[in-house]
C-alpha positions in Angstrom: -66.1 -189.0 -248.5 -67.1 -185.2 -247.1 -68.5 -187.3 -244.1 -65.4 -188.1 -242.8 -63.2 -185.8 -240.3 -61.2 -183.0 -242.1 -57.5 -185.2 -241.0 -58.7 -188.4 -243.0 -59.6 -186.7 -246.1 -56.5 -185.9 -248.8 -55.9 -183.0 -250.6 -57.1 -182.2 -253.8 -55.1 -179.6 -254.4 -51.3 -180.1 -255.8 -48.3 -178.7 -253.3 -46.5 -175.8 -255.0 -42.8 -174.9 -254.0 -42.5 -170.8 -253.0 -41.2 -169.7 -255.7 -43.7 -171.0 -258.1 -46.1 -169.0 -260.1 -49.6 -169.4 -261.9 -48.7 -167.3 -264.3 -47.4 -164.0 -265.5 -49.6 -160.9 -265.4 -49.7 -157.4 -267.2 -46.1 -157.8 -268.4 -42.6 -157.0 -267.2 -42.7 -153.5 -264.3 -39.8 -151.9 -266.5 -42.3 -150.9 -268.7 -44.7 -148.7 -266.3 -46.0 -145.7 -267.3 -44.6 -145.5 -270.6 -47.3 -144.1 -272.3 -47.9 -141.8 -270.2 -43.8 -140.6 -269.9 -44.2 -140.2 -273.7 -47.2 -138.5 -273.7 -46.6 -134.6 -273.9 -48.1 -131.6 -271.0 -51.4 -129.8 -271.8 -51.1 -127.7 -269.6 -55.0 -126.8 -268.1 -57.8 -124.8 -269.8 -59.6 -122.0 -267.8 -63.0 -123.1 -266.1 -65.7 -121.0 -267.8 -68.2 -119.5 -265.4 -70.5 -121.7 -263.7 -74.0 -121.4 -265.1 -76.4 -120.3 -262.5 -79.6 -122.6 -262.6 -82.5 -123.3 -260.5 -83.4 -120.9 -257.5 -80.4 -118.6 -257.9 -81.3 -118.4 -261.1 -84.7 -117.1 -260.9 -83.5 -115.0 -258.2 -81.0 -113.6 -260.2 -84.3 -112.6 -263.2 -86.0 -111.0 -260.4 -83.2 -108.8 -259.7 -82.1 -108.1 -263.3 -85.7 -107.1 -263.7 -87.8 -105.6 -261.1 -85.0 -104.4 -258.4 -82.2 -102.7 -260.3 -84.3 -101.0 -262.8 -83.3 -97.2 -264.2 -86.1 -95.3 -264.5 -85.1 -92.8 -266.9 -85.9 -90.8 -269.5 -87.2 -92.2 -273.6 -88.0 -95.6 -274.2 -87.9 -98.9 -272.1 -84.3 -100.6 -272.9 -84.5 -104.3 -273.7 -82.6 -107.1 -271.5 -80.2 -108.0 -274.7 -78.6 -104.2 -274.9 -75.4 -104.1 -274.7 -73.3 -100.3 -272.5 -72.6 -97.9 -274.8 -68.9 -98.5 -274.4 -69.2 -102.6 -275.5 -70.9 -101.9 -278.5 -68.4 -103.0 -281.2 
């Protein structure tokens, strides 16, 4: 049967009309977006700062703690102290 020219074998496949359908899918269109028409605005949250990592990061040690040291007078001031004026 596949031997044979395309014209002398029949189709196995039934003839549908235009109109016809296989089937209905996802419902009727009237009811698109409901959820999310019903679904009330949040209204965006502020981006918190974007952690610094890698390179820029280590760069960022050095300069905290070799470049923009105070020499000044008393005791050595640890990296956690807060300004006189945060304190709280």
């Amino acid at each position: 049967d596949t031997r044979r020219p395309v014209e002398e074998r029949g189709t196995s496949l039934p003839a549908l009309s235009p109109g016809a359908r296989m089937g209905k899918v996802h419902g009727s269109l009237a009811r698109a977006g409901k959820v999310r028409g019903q679904t009330p605005k949040v209204s965006k949250q502020e981006k918190k700062k974007k952690v610094v990592v890698g390179r820029a990061k280590k760069r960022l040690q050095y300069n905290r703690r070799f470049v923009n040291v105070a020499v000044g007078l008393g005791k050595k001031k640890g990296p956690n102290t807060q300004p006189l004026g945060k304190a709280g």
